[in-house]
C-alpha positions, 0 to 999 in steps of 0.5 A: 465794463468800465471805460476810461476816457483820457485827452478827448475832447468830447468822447461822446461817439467813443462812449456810444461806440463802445457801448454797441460792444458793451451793453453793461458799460460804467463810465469812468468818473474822475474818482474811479481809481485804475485799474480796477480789482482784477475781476473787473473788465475795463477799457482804457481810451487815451489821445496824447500829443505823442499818439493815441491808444486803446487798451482792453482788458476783458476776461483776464485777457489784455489787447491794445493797439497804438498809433501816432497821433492824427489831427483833430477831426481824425482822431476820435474816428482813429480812436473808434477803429482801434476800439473796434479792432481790439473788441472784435479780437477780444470775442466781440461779433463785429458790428454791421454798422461798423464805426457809425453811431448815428441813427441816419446812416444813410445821409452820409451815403446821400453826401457822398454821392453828392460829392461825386463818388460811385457805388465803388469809390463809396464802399472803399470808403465806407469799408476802409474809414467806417469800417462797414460790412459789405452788405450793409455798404449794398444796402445803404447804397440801395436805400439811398437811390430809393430815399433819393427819387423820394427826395426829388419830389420834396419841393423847395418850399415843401413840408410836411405836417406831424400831430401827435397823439400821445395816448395808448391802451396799455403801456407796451414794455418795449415803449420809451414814447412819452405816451399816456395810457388813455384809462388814466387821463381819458379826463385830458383828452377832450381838452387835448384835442381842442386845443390841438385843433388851435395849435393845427390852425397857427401852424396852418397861419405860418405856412400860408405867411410864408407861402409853404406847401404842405406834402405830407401829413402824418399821425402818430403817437403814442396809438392814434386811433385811441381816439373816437371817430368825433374826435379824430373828426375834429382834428381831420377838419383842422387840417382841411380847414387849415391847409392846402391839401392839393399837393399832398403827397400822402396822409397817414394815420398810424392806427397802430393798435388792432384793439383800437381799429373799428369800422367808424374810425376807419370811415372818418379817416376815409372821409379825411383822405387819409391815404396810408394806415399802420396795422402794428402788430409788432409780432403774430406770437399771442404769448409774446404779445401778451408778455409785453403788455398788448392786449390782443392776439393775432387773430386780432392783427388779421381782422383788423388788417381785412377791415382796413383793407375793406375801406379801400386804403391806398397803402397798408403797412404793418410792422415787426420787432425782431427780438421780443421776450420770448420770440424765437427765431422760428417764432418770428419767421412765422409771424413773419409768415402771417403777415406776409399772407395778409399782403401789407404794402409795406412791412417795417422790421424792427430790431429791438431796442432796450430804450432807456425808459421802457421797462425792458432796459432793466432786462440786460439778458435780451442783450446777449441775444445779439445772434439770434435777433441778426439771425431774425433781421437776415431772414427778414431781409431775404423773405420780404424781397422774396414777397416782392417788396424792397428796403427803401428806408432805415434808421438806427437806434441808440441801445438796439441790440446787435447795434443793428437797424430799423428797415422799411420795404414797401411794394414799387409805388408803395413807399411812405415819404414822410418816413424818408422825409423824417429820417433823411431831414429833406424839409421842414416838418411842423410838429403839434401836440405833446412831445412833438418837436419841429424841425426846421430846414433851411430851404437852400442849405442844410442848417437845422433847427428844432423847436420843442414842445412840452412833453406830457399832455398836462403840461402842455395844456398848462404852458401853452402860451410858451409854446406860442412864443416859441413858434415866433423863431419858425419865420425868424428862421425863414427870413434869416434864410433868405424864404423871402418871397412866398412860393407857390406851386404853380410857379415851380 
């Protein structure tokens, strides 16, 4: 499919839009002649001050919709619902999602509460303006009462903490996460965690400047628990030594891997505090798992999972991909099944994305597998509930197929707020190590900034002092928002 782009401003969403219809998708250059040769699919997307249109043309079959023209901010919007209207009567399953490109669905439903509507009012809106699925309009408005009692509890000088491990075992073929695999830079990894540990001390300078209150830790990666008990240790007591824990929400660990998960790193993550661990083991197919380059087996996933639940953790989840190389529909309701038995506290499904620098992009048939990953995602929804836990977060992801949806369910009490706080932006999360990126929230607004760091581990040990530098904009952007006084917990 080639898409011409005509009289947009930008084009972006359109381009993101209709690439959710069209995987294989070649954008249009200055010099693509058009038409294209008569075998080729093409779709034409054209604003003029006389009106606006879309034309497809696939499988030898023309359809078209026009309109008159709408003011600016509309017009692209316009211009995706007629896309979506051509593409559907083109032979294209309609999209859940509707019209929305953007990974955090959900904050509009936020906003619009805010605004004052109802449950009503919003899906008419959402239905008639974005084009939704009424389901998903049930879901979203679900998910956003259940991220909203997470939300009340973020304070206003609240943040939470995320370090970055950028390691794994293996590499997975679904993986585009700027993580190494630990055999080939074990030499990095001493060297990483101490100078992590300083970056972890400067973050812990800051907060207490500016008199901030730490809610939520979270490790993530990358996997972890590739690092041995001394030196997840020393990262654990630069946190302590660093930081106020007295308010914290939740401390999670994603240990991710069952092929890293043994009793001394369990034991140093307890003695830390840490409250919440991830047993990932994405499916409970041993051939799936070893197609896409994870070197345990389900039985694995289980032991690991009883281990962790021997030291007593306050709260386990585990998560799915829906649409794995070779996994099945049947395939995946039984890996479901599996560790549904187990009893996680949460369960995160997954639906699979073909993330460009992972190596399964490059494998374009996973995409005409849209009926069947809906189908996984459909079971998963009704079958989790069953088991007694419900959606409370969710996220999208650019390339996912069937532009469907990444769920979080947890158990009532269970729920995990750094995923809410992440995702619906609530507060200021400070990010240390490589590829971590600070976000920045305004304490009475929603403006935004981020603050990136260095992606590969090398490159981070060697420009170090640059990333020093940049942490100088965090209290230039607290006082240009008026954090002026220093908050403490008491006195909220």
């Amino acid at each position: 499919m080639i898409l011409y782009l005509e009289g947009l401003p930008s084009g972006y969403e359109i381009e993101m839009l209709s690439r959710m219809f069209f995987p294989v998708l070649t954008l249009a250059g200055d010099r693509t002649p058009f038409p294209p040769p008569p075998q080729e699919d093409w779709l034409l997307v054209r604003a003029a001050p006389d009106g606006l249109s879309v034309v497809l043309s696939r499988g030898g079959t023309t359809l078209s919709e026009r309109s008159s023209a709408v003011p600016g901010e509309e017009q692209e919007l316009a211009l995706a619902r007629m896309l979506f209207r051509c593409a559907v009567k083109s032979g294209c399953a309609p999209l859940r999602w509707g019209v929305l490109t953007g990974v955090r669905p959900i904050k509009l439903f936020h906003r619009l509460a805010a605004q004052g509507l109802d449950d009503a009012q919003q899906a008419a809106l959402m239905r008639e303006r974005y084009l939704l699925d009424d389901a998903m309009i049930s879901l979203a408005q679900e998910i956003r009462r259940s991220e909203q009692a997470i939300n009340d509890r973020s304070l206003p000088n609240g943040f939470s903490l995320y370090v970055s491990i950028p390691f794994c075992p293996q590499r997975c073929s679904y993986c585009s996460f700027v993580s190494q695999e630990v055999e080939r830079m074990r030499e990095l990894i001493g060297p990483y965690v101490e100078q992590l540990c300083g970056e972890i001390g400067e973050f812990g300078g800051i907060a207490r400047d500016l008199g901030l209150t730490l809610q939520t830790v979270y490790f993530g990666g990358g996997t972890p628990t590739t690092l041995d008990a001394q030196q997840l240790s020393s990262l654990f007591r630069a946190v302590e030594k660093n930081f106020d824990l007295s308010c914290l929400l939740e401390y999670t660990v994603e240990a991710g891997r069952p092929d890293t998960i043994d009793r001394e790193r369990l034991l140093a993550c307890k003695s830390a505090g840490v409250t919440r661990l991830s047993v990932n083991p994405q499916s409970m197919n041993d051939e799936v798992l070893a197609a896409v380059g994870r070197r345990h087996t389900a039985a694995d996933v289980e032991r690991a999972f009883e281990l962790v639940r021997s030291i007593s953790f306050g709260s386990v989840n585990m998560d799915l991909i829906a649409g794995l190389p070779g996994e099945s529909v049947e395939s995946f309701s039984r890996s479901l099944e599996r560790v549904l038995a187990l009893g996680p506290d949460n369960v995160t499904v997954h639906a699979l994305t073909l993330k460009r620098a992972s190596t399964l992009a490059q494998e374009r048939e996973l995409y005409e597998r849209r009926e069947q990953v809906a189908a996984m995602v459909d079971h998963a929804r009704e079958r989790i509930r069953g088991a007694g836990l419900a959606p409370y977060y969710l996220y999208r992801q650019k390339n996912t197929i069937g532009s469907l949806d990444n769920t979080g369910y947890a158990l009532p009490g269970k729920e995990g707020f750094y995923n809410v706080f992440i995702m619906d932006e609530t507060h200021t999360i400070f990010a240390a190590g490589a590829g971590a990126v600070t976000k920045l929230r305004a304490p009475c607004g929603d403006t935004i900034e981020r603050i990136y760091n260095y992606k590969f581990p090398s490159e981070y040990l060697a420009h170090y002092a640059a990333l020093k530098e940049r942490k100088e904009r965090v209290k230039r952007f607290y006082e240009t928002h008026q954090q002026t006084e220093k908050f403490h917990y008491s006195d909220i």
